[in-house]
C-alpha positions in Angstrom: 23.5 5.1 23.4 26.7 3.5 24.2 25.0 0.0 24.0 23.8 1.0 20.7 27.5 2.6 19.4 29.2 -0.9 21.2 26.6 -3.0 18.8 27.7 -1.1 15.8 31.5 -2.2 16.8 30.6 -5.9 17.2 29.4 -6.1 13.8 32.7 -6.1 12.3 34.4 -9.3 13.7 38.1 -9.2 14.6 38.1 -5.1 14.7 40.2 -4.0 18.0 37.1 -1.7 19.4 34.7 -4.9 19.1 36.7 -7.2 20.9 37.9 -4.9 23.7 33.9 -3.9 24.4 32.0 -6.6 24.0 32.4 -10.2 23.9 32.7 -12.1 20.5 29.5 -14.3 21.3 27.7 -11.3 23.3 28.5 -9.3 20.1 26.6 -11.4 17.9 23.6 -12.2 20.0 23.5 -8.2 20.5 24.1 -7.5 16.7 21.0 -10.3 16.2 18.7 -8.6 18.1 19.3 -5.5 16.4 19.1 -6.7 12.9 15.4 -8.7 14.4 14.5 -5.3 15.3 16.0 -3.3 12.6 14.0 -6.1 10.0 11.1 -5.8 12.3 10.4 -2.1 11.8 11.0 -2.4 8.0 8.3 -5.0 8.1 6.3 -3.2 9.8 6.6 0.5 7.9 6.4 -1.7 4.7 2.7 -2.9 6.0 1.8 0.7 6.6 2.9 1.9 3.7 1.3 -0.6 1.7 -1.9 0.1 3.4 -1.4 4.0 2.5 -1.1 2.7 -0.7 -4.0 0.4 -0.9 -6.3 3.3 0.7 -5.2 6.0 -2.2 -5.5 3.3 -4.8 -8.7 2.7 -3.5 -10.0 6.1 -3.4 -8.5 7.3 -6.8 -10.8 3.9 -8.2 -14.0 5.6 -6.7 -14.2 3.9 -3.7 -15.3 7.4 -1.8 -15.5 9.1 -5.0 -12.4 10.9 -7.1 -11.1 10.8 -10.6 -12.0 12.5 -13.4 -15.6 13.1 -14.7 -15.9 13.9 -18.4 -19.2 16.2 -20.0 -19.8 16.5 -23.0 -22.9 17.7 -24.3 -24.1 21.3 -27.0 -24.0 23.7 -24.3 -22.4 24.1 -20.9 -22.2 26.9 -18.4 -19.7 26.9 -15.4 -19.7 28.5 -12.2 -16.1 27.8 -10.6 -16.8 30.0 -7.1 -20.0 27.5 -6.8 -18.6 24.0 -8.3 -22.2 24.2 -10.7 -21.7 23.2 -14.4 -25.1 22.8 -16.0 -25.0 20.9 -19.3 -27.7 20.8 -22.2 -28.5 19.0 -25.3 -27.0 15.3 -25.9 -25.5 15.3 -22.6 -23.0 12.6 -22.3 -21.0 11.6 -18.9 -18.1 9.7 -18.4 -16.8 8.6 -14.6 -14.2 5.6 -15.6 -13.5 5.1 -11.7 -16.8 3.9 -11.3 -17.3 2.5 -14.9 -20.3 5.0 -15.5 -21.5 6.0 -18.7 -24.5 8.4 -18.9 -26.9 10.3 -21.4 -29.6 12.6 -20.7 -31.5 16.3 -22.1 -29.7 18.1 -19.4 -27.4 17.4 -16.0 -26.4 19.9 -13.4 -23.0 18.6 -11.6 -22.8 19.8 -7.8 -19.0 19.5 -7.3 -19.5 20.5 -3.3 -22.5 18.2 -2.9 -20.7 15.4 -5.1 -23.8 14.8 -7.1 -25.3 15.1 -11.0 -28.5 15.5 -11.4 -29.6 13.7 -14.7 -32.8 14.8 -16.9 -35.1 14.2 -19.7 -34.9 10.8 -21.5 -31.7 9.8 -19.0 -29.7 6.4 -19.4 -27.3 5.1 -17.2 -25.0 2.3 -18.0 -22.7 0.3 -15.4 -20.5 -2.4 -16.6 -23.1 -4.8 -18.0 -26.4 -2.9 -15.7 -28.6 0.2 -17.3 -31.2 2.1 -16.4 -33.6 4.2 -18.1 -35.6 7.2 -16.1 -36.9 11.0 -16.6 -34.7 12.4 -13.9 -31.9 10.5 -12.1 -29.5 12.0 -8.9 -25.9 10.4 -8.8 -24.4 10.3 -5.5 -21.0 10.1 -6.7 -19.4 9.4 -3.1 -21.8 6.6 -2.5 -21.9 5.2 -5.8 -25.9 5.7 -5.7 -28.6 6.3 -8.4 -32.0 7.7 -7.5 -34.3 7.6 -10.7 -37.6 8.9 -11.5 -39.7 8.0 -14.1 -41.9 9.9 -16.3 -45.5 10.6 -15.4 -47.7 7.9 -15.5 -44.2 4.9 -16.5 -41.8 3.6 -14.4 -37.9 3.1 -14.7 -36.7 0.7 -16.4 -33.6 -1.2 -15.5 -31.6 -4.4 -16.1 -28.8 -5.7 -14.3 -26.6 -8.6 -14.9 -26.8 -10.7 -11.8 -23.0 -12.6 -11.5 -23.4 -16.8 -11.5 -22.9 -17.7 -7.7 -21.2 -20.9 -6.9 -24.0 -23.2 -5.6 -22.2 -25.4 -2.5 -24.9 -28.1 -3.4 -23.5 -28.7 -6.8 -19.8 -29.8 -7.4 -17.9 -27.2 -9.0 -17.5 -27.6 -13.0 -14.3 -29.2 -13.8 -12.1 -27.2 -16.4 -9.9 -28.8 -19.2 -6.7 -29.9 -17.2 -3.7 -31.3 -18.6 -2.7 -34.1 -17.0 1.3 -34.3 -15.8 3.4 -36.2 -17.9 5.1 -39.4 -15.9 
């Protein structure tokens, strides 16, 4: 403690109490050390926080699920004790944090169980990918569909596969300018 209090002295140069304590060099090497550690731990509490950050960013985006889910359909019935809400007739859902846009006859959302259950004549769009099915489970934490089709069909879906750079093939040159000399 008195080290630290002595430090604290030795940062102001030419002050009676620095001087009498501590050497004028010493002073400064100690004061150094202390603003390396004092910088140090900011760095450091700045990384955590950052990855606080990042994590609650992340889960607000639907990384394990969260944000809001919008229903709208002709008929509704909601069960708060239970977490049940059981939509009917031109069922629509909307779940932005995953980018998840979905129709159906019916759905039954399962707050506690994080899922939707999806039925009759059910399409599911995601970014650019669909898929069409007779009953369809959500697994909202794990970003899953399960689909079903009708009896006798199969589901239907398309997805948008992204171009993958081929390391065989140089990569396409964009229009550059070229610097001025």
């Amino acid at each position: 403690m008195d080290e630290i209090s002595s430090a604290s002295c030795a940062m102001v140069p030419g002050t009676s109490g620095a001087r009498g304590i501590i050497g004028k060099s010493e002073g400064w090497l100690k004061m150094g050390r202390m603003a390396l550690w004092a910088i140090s731990a900011l760095m450091a509490a700045s990384v955590l926080m950052s990855q606080a950050i990042a994590a609650q960013t992340a889960s607000r985006a639907g990384a394990g699920g969260g944000g809001q889910l919008k229903i709208t359909s002709d008929i509704q019935e909601a069960d708060t004790k239970s977490g049940v809400v059981i939509a009917r007739g031109n069922v629509r859902i909307e779940y932005p944090a995953r980018k998840v846009v979905a129709t159906a006859e019916k759905a039954t959302y399962l707050r506690d169980e994080k899922k939707i259950i999806l039925s009759g004549n059910v399409r599911v769009v995601q970014d650019e990918n669909r898929m069409n099915a007779e009953v369809m489970t959500y697994f909202i934490d794990k970003g899953l569909f399960d689909a079903q089709p009708p009896s006798g069909k199969q589901v239907e879906a398309v997805y948008t596969v992204p171009p993958s750079e081929d390391p065989q093939e140089p990569p396409q040159k964009t229009s550059e300018s070229k610097p001025q000399q």
